[in-house]
N, C-alpha and C positions, 0 to 999 in steps of 0.2 A: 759818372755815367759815360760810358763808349760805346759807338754804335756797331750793329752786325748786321751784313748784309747775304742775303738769299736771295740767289736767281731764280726765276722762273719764268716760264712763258705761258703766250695766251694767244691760242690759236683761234680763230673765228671761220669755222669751216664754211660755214652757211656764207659768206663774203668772200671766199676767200683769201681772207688775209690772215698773217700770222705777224704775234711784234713777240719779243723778249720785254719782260717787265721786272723789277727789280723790287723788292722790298724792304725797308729797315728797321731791325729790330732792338730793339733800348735794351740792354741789358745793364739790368738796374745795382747786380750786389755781385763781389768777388766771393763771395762765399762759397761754400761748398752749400750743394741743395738736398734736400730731403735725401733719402733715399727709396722714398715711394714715392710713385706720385698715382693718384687716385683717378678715377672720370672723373671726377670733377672740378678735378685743376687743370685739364685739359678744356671740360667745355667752360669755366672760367677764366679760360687765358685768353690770348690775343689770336681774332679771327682776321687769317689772312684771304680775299678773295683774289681770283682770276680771271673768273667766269659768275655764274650766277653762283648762288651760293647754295653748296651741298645741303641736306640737314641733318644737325649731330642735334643729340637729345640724349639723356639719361634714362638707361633700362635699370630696373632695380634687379636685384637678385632671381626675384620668380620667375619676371618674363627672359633673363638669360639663361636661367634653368643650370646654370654654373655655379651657383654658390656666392658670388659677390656679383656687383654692379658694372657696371659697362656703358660706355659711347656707345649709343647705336647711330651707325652713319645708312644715312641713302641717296643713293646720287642717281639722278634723273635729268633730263631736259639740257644735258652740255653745260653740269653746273662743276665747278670746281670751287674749291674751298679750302684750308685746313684750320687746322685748330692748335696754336703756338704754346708751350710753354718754357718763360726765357730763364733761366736757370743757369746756374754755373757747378759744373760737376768734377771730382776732380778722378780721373781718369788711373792717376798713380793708386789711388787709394781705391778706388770701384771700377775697375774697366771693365764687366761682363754687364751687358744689358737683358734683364730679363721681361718680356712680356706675354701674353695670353691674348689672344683675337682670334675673329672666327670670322670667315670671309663663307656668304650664303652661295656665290655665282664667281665665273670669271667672264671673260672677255672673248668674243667670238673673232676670229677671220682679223686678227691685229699683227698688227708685226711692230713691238716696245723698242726696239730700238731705231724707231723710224719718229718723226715727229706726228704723223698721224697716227700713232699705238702709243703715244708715252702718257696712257689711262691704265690703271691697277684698281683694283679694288678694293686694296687697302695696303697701307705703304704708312713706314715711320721713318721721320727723315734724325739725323742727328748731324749737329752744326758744331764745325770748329772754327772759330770766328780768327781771320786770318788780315794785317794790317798790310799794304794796300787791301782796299776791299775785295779786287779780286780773287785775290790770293785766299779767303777764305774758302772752306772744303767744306763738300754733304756726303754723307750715307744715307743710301734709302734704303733699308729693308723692304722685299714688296712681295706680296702674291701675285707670282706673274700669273699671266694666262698664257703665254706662249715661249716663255724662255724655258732652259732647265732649272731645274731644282740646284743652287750652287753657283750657279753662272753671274758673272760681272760685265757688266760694260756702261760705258761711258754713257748718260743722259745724253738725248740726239739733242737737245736744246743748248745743254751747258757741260761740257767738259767736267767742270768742278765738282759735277755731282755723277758718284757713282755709284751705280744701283748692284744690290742682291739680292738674287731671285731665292728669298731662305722657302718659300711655297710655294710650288706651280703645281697647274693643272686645278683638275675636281679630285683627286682625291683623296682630298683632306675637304673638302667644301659641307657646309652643314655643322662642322665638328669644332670645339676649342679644343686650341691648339697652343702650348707653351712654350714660347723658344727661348732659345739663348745665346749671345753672340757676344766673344771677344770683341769690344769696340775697336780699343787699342791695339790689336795685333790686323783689323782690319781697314784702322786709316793704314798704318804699315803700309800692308798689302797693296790699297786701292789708290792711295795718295801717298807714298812713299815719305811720309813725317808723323810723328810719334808725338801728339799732342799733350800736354799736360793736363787741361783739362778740354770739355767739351761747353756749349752756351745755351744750346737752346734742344729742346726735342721736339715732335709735331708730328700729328697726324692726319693721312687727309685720303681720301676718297674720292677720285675723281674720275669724271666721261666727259668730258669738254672735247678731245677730240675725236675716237671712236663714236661717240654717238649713240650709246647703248647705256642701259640699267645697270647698278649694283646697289648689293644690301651686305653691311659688314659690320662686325661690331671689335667693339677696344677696350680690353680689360686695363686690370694694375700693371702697374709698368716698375719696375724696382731695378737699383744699380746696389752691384753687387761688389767682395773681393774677388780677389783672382782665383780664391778658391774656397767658395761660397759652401762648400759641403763640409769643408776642414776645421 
């Protein structure tokens, strides 16, 4: 067993105070993992909070009206939350990550790369677990509200984590929506190292600092080749 650590922070607007908080995640097996992973190994993994706690729940098929099941997330009241699963994947062999979510709203009058906008509606983060602790690296895939479609930059809380806006705006909002992103050619890109595998993936839904509503939901999540259609 060795441990993974993910930064985050926790802002308390209402006090004005903000601290960085740290969390550690047990990753339990060298193996390589699934290649699917279902809602329900997301809402059966490891819940990290921040703030109060979001709520994820299981939609079945009908009420996502998608064809399979889904995390439905909603986050109200300055609650932050995600949902962990710690896994080990191996990156050489599956580096395309593909999922399906559907984000209802975005974020009014925020500005994300500010520590009072770093709220999305729905964001998946992927962990490459890096010894010193520091040294380990996130990807957040996220529907921004106020970045471009495409755009990167640096988490205003933690350097190590770097965000892509794969959605922004409304519109795409109301609608599922399948994406797909070279992992490995995107630690590349955002963190300049080419991991072999990656530890953990996680979804979360959060307004702890903005201060405002969201409803989003989190389909199948599946790691693919490098060329998944061939």
């Amino acid at each position: 067993m060795h441990a993974m650590l993910i930064w985050r922070r926790h802002s308390n607007v209402r006090f004005g105070s903000m601290r960085i908080c740290f969390f550690i995640l047990a990753v339990l097996s060298s193996s390589a993992s699934p290649a699917q992973l279902e809602p329900e190994d997301f809402l059966g993994g490891t819940v990290r909070e921040f703030a109060q706690r979001t709520e994820y729940r299981l939609a079945g098929p009908d009420e996502t009206e998608a064809g399979h099941a889904a995390v439905y997330a909603r986050c109200r009241d300055a609650s932050a939350s995600a949902l962990v699963v710690e896994r080990k994947t191996s990156l050489e062999q599956t580096p395309i990550l593909e999922w399906r979510w559907r984000g209802d709203s975005i974020y009014r009058n925020i500005d994300e790369t500010e520590k009072s906008g770093d709220d999305y509606p729905a964001r998946i983060y992927v962990v490459a677990e890096r010894w010193p602790r520091f040294r380990s690296r996130v990807i957040n895939y996220v529907w921004s509200s106020s970045q471009p479609e495409g755009g990167t930059w640096a988490n205003a809380f933690a350097s190590q984590f770097q965000m892509v806006a794969v959605r922004s705006g409304e519109a795409n909002v109301g609608q599922w929506i399948t994406e797909r992103r070279d992992v490995l050619a995107d630690f590349r890109r955002l963190h300049g190292i080419a991991p072999d595998t990656v530890d953990a993936l996680a979804i979360m839904t959060d307004c702890d600092n903005a201060g405002q509503q969201a409803t989003a939901w989190y389909g199948p999540v599946r790691w693919l080749p490098d060329d998944p259609d061939g």
